[in-house]
PDB file of N, CA, C, O and CB in Angstrom:
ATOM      1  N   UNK A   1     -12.091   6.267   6.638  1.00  0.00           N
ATOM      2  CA  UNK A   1     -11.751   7.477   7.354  1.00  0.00           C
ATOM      3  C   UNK A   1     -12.745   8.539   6.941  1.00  0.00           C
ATOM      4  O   UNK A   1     -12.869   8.833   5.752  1.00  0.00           O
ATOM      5  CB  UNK A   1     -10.286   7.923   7.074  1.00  0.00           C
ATOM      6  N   UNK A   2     -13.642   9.276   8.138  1.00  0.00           N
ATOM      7  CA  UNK A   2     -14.818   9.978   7.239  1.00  0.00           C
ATOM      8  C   UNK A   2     -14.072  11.522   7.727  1.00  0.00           C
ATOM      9  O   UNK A   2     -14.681  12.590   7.671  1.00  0.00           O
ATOM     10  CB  UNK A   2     -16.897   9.599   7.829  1.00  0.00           C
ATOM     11  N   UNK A   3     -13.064  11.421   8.064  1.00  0.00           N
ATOM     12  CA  UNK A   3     -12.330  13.144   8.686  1.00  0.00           C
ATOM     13  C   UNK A   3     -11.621  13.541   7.588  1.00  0.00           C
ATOM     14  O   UNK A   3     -10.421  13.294   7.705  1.00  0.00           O
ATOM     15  CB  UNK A   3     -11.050  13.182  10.176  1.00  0.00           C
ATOM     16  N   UNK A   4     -12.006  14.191   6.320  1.00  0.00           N
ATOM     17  CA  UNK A   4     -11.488  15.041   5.470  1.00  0.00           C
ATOM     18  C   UNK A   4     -10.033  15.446   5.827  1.00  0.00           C
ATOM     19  O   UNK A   4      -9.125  15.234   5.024  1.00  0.00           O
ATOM     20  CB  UNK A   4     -12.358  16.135   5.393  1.00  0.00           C
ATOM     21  N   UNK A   5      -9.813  16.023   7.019  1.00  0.00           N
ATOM     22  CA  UNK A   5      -8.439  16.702   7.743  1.00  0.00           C
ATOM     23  C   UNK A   5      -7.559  15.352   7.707  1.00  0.00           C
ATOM     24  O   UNK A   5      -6.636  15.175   6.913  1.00  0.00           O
ATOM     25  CB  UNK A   5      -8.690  17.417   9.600  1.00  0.00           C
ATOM     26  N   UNK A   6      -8.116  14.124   9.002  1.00  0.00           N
ATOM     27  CA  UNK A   6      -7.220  13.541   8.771  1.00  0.00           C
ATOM     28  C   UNK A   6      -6.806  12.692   7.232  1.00  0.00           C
ATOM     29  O   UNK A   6      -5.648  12.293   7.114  1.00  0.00           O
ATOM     30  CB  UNK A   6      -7.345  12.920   9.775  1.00  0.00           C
ATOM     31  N   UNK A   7      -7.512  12.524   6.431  1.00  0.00           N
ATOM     32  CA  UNK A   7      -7.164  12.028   5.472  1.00  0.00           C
ATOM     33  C   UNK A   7      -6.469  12.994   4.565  1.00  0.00           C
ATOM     34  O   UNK A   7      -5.749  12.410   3.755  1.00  0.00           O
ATOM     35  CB  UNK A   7      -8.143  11.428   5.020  1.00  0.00           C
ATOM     36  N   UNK A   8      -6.469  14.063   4.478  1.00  0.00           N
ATOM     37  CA  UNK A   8      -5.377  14.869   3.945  1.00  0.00           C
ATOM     38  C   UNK A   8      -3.707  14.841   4.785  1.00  0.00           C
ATOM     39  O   UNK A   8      -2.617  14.734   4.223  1.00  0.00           O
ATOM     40  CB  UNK A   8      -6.045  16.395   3.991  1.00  0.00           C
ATOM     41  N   UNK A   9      -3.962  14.967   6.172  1.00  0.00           N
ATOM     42  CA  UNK A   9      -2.900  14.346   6.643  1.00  0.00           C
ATOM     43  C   UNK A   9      -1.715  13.146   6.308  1.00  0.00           C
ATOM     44  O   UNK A   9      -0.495  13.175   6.149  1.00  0.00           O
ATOM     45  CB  UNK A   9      -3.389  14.109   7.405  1.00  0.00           C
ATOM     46  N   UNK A  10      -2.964  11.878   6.287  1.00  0.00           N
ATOM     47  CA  UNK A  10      -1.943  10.887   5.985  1.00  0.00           C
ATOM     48  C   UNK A  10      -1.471  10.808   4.717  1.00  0.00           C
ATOM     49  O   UNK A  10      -0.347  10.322   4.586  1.00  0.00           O
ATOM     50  CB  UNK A  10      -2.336   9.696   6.274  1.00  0.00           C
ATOM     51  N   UNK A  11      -2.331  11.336   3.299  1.00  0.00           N
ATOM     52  CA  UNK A  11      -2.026  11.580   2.020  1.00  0.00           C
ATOM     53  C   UNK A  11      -0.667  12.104   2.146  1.00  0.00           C
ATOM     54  O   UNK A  11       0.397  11.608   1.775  1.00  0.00           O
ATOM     55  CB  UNK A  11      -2.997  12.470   1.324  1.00  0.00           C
ATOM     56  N   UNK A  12      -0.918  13.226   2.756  1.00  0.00           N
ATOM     57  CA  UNK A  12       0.363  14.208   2.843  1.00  0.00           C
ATOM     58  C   UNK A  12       1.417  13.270   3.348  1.00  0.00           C
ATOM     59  O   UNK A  12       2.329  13.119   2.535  1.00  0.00           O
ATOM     60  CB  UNK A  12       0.183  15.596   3.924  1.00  0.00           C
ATOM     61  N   UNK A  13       1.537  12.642   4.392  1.00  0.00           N
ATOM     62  CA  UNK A  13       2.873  12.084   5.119  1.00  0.00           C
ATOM     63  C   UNK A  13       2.898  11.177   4.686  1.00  0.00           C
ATOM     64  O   UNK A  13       4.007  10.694   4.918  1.00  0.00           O
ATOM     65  CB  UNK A  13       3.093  11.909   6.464  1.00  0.00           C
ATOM     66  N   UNK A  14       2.115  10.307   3.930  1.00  0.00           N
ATOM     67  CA  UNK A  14       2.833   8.894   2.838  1.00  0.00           C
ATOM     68  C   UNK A  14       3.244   9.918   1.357  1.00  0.00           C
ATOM     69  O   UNK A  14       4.410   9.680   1.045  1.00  0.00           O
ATOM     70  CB  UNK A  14       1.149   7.179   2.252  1.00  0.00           C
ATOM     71  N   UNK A  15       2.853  10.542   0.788  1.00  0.00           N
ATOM     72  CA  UNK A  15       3.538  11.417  -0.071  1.00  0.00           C
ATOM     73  C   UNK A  15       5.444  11.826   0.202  1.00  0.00           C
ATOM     74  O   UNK A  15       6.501  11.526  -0.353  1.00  0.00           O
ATOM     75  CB  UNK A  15       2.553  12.757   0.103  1.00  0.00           C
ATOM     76  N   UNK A  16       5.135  12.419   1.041  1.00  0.00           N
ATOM     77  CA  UNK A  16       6.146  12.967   1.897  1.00  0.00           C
ATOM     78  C   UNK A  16       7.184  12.105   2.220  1.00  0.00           C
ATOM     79  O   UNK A  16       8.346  12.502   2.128  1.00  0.00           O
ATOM     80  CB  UNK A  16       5.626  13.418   3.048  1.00  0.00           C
ATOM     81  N   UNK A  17       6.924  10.975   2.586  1.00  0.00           N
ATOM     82  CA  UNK A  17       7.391   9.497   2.667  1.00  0.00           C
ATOM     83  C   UNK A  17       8.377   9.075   1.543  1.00  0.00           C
ATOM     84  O   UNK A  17       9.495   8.577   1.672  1.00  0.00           O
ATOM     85  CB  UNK A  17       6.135   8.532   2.586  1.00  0.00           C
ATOM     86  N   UNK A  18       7.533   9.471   0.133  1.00  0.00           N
ATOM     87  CA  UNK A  18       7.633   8.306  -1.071  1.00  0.00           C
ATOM     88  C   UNK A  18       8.708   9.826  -1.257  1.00  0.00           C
ATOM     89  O   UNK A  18       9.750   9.593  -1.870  1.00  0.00           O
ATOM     90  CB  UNK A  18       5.916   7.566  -2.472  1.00  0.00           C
ATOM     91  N   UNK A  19       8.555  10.997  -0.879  1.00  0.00           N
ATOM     92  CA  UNK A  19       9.829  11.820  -1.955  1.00  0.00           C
ATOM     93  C   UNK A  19       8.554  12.638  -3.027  1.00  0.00           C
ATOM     94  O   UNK A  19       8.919  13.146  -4.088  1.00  0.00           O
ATOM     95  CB  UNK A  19      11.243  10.250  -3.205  1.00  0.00           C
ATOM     96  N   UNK A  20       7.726  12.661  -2.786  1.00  0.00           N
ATOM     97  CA  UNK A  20       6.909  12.762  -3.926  1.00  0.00           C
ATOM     98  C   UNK A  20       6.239  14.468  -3.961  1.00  0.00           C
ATOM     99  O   UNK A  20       5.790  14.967  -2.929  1.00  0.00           O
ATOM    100  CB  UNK A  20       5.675  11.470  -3.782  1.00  0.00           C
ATOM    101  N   UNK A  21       6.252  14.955  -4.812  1.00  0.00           N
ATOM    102  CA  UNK A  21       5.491  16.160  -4.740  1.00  0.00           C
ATOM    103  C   UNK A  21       4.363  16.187  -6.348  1.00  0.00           C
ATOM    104  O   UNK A  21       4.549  16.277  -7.562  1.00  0.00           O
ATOM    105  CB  UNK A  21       6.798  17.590  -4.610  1.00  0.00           C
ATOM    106  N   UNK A  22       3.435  16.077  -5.607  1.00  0.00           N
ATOM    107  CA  UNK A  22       2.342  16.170  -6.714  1.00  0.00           C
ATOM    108  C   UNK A  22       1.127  17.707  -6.898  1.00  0.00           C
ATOM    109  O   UNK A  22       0.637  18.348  -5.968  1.00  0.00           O
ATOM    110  CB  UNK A  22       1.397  14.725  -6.332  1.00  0.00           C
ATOM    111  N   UNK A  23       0.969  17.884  -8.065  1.00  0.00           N
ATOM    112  CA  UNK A  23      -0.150  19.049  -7.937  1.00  0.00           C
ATOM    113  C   UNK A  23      -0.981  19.028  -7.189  1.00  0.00           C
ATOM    114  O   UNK A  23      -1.349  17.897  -6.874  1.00  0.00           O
ATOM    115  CB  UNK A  23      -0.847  19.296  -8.846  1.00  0.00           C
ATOM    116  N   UNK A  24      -1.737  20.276  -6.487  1.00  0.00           N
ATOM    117  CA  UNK A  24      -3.134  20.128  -5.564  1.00  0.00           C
ATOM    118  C   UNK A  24      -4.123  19.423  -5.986  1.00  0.00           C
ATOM    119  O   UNK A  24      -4.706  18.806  -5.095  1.00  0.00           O
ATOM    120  CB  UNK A  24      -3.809  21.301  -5.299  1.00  0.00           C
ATOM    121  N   UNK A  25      -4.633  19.260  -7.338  1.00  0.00           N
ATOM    122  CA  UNK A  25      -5.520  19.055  -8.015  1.00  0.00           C
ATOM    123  C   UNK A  25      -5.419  16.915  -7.539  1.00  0.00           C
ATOM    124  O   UNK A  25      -6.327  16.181  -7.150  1.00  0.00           O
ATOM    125  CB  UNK A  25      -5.177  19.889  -9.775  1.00  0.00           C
ATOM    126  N   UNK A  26      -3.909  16.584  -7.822  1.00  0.00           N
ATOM    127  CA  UNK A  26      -3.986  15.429  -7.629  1.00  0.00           C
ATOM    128  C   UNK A  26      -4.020  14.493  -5.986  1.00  0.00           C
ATOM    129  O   UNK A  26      -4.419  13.400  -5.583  1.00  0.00           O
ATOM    130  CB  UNK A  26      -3.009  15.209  -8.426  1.00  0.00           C
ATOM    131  N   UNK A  27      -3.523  15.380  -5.581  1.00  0.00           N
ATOM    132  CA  UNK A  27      -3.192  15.169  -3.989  1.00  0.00           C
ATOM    133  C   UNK A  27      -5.003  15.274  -3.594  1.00  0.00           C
ATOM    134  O   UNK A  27      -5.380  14.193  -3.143  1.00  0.00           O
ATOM    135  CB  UNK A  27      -1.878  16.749  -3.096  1.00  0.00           C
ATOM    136  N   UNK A  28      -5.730  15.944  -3.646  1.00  0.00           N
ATOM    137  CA  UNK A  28      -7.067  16.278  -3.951  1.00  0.00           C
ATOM    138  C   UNK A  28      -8.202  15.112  -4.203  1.00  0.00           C
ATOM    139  O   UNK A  28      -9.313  14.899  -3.717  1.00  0.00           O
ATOM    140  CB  UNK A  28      -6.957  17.092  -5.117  1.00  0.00           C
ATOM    141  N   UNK A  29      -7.357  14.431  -5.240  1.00  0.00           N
ATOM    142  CA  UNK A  29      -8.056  13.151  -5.848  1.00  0.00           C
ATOM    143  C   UNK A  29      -7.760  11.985  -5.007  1.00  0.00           C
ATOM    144  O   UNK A  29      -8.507  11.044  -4.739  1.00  0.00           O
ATOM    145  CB  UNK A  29      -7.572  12.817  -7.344  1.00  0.00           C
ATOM    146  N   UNK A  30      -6.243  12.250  -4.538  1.00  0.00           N
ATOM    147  CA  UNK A  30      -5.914  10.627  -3.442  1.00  0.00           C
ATOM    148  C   UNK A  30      -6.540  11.020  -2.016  1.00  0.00           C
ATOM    149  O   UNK A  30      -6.601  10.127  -1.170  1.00  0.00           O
ATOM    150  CB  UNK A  30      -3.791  10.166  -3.074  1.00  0.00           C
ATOM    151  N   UNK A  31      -7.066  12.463  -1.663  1.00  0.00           N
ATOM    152  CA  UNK A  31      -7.218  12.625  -0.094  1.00  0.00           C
ATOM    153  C   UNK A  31      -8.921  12.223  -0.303  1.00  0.00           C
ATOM    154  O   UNK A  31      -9.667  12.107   0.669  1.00  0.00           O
ATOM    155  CB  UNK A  31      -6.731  14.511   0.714  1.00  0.00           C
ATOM    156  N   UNK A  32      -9.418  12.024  -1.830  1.00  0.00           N
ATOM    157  CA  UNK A  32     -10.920  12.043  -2.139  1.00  0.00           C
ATOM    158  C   UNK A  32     -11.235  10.336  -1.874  1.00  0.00           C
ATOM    159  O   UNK A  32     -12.165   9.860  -1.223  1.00  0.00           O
ATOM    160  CB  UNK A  32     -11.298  12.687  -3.953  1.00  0.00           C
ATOM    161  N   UNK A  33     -10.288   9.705  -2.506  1.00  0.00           N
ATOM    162  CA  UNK A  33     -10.218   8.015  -2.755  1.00  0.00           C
ATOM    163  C   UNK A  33      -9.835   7.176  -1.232  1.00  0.00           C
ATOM    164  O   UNK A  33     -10.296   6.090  -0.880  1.00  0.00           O
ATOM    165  CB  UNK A  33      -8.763   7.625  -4.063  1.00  0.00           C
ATOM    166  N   UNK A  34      -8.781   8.112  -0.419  1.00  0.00           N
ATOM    167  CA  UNK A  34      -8.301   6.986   0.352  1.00  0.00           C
ATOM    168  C   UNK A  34      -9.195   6.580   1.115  1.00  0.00           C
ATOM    169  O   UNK A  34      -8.819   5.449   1.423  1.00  0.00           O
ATOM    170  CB  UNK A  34      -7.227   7.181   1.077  1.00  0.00           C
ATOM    171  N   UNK A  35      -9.990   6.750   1.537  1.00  0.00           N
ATOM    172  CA  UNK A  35     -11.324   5.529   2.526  1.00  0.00           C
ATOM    173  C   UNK A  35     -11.813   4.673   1.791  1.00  0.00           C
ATOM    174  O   UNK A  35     -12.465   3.761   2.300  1.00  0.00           O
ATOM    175  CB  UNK A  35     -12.834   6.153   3.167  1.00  0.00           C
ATOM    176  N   UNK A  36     -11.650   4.734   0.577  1.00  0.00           N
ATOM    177  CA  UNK A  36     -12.491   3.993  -0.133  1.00  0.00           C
ATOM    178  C   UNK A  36     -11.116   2.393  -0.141  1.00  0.00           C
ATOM    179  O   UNK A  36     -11.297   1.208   0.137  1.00  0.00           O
ATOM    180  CB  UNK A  36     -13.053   5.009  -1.909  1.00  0.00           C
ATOM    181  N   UNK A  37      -9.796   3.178  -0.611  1.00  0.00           N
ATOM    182  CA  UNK A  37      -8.986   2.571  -0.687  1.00  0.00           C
ATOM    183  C   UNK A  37      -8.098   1.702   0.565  1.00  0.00           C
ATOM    184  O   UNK A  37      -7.540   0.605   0.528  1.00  0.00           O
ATOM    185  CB  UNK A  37      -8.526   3.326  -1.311  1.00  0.00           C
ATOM    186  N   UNK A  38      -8.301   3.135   2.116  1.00  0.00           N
ATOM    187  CA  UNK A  38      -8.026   2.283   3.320  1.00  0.00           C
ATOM    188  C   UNK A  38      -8.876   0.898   3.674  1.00  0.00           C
ATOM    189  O   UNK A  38      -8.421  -0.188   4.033  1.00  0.00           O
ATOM    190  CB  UNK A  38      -8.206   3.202   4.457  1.00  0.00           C
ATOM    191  N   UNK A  39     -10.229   1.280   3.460  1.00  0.00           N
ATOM    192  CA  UNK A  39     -11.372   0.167   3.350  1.00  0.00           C
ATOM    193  C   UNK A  39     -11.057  -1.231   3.071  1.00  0.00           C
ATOM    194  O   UNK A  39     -11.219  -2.260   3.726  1.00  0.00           O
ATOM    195  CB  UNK A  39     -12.283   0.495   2.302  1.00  0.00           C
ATOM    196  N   UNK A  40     -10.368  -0.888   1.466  1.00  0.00           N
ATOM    197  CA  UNK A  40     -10.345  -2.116   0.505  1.00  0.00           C
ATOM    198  C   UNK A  40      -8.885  -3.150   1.382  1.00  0.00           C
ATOM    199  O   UNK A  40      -8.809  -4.362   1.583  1.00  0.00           O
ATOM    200  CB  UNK A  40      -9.914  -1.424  -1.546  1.00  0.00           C
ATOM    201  N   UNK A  41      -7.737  -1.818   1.783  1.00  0.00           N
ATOM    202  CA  UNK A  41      -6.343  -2.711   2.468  1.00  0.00           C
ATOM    203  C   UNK A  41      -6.806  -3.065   3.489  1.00  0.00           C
ATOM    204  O   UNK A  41      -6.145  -3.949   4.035  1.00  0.00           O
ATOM    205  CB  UNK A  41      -4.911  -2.014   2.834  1.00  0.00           C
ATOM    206  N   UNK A  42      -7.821  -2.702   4.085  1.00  0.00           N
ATOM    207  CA  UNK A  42      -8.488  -3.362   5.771  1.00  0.00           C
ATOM    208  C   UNK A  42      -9.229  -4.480   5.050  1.00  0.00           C
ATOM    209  O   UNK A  42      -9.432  -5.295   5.950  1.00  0.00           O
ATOM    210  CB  UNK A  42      -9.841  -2.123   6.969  1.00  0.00           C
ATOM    211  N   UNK A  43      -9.611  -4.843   4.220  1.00  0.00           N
ATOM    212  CA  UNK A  43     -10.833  -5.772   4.119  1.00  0.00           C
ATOM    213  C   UNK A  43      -9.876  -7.176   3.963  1.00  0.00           C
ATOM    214  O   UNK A  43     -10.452  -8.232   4.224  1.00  0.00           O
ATOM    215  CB  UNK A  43     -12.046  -5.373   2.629  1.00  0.00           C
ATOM    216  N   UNK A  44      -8.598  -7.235   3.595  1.00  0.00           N
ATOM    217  CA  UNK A  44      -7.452  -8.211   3.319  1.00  0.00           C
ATOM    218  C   UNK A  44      -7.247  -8.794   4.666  1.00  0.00           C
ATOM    219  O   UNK A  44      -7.278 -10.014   4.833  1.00  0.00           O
ATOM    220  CB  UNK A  44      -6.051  -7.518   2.707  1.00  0.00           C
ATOM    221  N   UNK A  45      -7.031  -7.929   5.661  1.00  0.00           N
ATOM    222  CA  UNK A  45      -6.782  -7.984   7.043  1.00  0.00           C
ATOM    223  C   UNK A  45      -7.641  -9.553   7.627  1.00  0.00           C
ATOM    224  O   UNK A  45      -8.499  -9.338   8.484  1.00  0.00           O
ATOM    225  CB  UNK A  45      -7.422  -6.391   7.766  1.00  0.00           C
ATOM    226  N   UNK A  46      -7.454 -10.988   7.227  1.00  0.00           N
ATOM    227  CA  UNK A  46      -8.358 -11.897   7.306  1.00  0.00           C
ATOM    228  C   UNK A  46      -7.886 -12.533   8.734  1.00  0.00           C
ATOM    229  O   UNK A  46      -6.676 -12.456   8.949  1.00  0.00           O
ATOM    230  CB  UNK A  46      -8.399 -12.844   5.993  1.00  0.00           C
ATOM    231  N   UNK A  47      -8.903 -13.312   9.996  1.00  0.00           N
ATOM    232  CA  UNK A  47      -8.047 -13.765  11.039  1.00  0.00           C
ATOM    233  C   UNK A  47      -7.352 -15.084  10.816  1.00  0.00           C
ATOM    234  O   UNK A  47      -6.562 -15.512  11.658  1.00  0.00           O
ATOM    235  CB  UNK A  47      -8.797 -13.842  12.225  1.00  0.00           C
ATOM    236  N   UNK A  48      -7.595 -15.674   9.821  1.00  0.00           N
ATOM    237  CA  UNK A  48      -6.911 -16.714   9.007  1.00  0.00           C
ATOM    238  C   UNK A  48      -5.480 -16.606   8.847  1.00  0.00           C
ATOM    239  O   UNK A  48      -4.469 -17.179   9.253  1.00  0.00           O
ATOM    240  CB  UNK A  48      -7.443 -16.747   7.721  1.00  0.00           C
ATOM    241  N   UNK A  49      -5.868 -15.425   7.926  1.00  0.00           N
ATOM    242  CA  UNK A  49      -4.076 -15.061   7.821  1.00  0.00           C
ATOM    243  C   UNK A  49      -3.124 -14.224   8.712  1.00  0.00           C
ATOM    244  O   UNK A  49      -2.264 -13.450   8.292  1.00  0.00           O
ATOM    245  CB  UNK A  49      -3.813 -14.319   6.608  1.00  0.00           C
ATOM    246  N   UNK A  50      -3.359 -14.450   9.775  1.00  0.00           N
ATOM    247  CA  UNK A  50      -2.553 -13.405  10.253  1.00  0.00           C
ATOM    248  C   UNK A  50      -1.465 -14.582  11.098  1.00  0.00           C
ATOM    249  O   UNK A  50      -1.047 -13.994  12.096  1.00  0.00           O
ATOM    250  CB  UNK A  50      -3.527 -12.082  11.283  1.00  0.00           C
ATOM    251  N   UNK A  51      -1.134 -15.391  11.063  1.00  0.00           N
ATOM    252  CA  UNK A  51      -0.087 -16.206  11.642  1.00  0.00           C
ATOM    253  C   UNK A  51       0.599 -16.913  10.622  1.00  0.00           C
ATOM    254  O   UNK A  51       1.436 -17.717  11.034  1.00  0.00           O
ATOM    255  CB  UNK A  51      -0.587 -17.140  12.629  1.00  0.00           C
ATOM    256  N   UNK A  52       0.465 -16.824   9.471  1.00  0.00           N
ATOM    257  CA  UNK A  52       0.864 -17.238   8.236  1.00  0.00           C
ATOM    258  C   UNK A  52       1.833 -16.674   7.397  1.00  0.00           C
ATOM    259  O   UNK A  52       1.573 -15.552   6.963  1.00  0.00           O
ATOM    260  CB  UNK A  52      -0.043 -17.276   7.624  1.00  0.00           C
ATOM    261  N   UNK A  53       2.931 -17.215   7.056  1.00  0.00           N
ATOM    262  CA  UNK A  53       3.889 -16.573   6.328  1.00  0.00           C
ATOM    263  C   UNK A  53       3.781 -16.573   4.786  1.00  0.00           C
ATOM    264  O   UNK A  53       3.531 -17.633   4.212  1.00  0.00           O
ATOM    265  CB  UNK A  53       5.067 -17.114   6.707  1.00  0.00           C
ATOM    266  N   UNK A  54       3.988 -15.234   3.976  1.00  0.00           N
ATOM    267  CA  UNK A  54       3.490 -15.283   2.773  1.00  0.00           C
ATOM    268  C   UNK A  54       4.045 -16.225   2.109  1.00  0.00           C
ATOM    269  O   UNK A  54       5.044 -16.875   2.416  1.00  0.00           O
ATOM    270  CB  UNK A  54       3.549 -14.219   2.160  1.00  0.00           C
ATOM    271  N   UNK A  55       3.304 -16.310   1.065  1.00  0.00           N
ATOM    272  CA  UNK A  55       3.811 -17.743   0.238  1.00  0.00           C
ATOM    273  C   UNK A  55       4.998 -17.149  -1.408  1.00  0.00           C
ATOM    274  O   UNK A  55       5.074 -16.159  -2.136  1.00  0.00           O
ATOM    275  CB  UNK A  55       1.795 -18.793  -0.510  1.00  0.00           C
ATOM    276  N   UNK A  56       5.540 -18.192  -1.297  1.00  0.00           N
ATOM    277  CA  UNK A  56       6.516 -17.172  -2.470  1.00  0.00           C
ATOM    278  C   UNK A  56       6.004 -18.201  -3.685  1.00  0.00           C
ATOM    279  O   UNK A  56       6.141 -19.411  -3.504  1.00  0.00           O
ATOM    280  CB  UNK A  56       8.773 -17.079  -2.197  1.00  0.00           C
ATOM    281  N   UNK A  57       5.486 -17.766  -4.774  1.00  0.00           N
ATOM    282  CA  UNK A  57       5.077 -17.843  -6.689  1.00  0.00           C
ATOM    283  C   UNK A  57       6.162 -18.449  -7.257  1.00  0.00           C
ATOM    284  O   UNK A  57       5.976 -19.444  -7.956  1.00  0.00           O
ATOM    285  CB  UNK A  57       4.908 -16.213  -7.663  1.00  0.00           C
ATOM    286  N   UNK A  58       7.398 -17.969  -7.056  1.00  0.00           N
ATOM    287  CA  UNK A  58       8.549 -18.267  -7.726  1.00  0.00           C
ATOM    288  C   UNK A  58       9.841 -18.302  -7.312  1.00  0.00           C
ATOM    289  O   UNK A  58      10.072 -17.264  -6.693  1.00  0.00           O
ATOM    290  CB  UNK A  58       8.591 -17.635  -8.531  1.00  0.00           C
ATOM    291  N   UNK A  59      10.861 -19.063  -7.369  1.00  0.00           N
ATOM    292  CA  UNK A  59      12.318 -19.122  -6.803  1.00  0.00           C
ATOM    293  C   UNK A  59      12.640 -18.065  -7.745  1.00  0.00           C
ATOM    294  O   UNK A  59      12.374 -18.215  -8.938  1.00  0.00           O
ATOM    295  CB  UNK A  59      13.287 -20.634  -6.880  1.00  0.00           C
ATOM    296  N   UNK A  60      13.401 -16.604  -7.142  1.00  0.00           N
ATOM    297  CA  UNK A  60      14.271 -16.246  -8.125  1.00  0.00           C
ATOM    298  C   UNK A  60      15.303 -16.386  -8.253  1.00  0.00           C
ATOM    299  O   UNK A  60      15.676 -15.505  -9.027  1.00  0.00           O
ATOM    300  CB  UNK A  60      14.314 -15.440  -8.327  1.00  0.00           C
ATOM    301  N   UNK A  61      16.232 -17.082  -7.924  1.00  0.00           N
ATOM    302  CA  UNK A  61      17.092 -17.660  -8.258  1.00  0.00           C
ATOM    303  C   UNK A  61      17.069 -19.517  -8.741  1.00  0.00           C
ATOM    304  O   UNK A  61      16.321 -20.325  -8.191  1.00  0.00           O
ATOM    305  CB  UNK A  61      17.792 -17.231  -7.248  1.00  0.00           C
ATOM    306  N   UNK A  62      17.913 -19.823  -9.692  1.00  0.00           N
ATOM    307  CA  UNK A  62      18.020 -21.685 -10.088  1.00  0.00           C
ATOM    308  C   UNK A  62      18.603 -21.884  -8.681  1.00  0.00           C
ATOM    309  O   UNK A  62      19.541 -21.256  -8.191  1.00  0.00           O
ATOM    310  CB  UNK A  62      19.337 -22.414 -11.694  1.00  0.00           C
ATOM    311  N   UNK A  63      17.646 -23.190  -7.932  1.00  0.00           N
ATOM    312  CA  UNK A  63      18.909 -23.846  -6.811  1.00  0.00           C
ATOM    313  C   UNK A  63      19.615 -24.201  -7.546  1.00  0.00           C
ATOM    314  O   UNK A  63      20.490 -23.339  -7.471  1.00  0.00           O
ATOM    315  CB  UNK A  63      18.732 -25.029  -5.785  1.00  0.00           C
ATOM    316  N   UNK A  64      20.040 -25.145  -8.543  1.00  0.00           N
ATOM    317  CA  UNK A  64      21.103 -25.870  -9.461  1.00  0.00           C
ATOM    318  C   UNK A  64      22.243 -24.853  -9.691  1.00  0.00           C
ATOM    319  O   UNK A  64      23.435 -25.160  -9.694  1.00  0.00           O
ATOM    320  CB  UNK A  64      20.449 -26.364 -10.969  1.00  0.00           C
ATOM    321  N   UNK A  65      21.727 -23.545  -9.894  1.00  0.00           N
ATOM    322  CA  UNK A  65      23.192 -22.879 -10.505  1.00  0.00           C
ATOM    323  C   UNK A  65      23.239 -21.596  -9.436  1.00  0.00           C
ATOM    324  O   UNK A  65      24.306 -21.003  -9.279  1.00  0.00           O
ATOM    325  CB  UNK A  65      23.129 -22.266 -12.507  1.00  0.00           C
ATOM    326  N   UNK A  66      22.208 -21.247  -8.811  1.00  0.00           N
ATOM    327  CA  UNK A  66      22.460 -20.179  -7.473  1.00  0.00           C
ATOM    328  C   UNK A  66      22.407 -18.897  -8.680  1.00  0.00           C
ATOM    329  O   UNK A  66      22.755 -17.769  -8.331  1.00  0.00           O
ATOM    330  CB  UNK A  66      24.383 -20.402  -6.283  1.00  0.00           C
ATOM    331  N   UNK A  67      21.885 -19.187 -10.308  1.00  0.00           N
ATOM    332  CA  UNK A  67      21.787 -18.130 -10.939  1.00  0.00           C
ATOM    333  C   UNK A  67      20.544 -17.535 -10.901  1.00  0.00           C
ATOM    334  O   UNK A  67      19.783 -18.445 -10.574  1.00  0.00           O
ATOM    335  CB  UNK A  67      22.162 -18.310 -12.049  1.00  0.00           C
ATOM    336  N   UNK A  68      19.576 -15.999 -11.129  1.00  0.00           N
ATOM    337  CA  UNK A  68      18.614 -16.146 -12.072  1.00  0.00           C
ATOM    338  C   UNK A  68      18.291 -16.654 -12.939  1.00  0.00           C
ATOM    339  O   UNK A  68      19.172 -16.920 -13.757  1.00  0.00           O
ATOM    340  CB  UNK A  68      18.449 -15.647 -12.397  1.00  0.00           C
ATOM    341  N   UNK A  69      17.035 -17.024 -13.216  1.00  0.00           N
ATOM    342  CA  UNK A  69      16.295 -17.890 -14.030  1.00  0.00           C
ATOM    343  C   UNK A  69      15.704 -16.728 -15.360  1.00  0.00           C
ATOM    344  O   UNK A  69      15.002 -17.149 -16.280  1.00  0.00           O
ATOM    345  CB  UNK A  69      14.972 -18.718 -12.974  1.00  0.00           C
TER     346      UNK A  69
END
């Protein structure tokens, strides 16, 4: 995003989102980073994966006892 404005925008309304109120100084630093950072969540965006359901690491629950593990 190379629009200063809008990237203070969306800072602001995902802030706003989370409940969050942070100093100018820091809000400042995320409206400075996010292209760098929208960039990096677009670069994931693969055409591979996009019909694919995520894969799950771990059962959290035991099937055997329907407890956590």
């Amino acid at each position: 995003m190379d629009d200063p404005a809008r990237a203070r925008e969306t800072v602001a309304a995902m802030l706003g989102a989370a409940g969050l109120a942070l100093p100018a100084a820091e809000v400042d630093a995320l409206v400075e980073m996010y292209a760098q950072l929208r960039a990096a969540a677009d670069s994931l965006d693969i055409p591979e994966a996009r019909e694919q359901e995520p894969a799950l690491l771990y059962s959290a629950a035991d099937p055997e006892t329907g407890s956590a593990s």
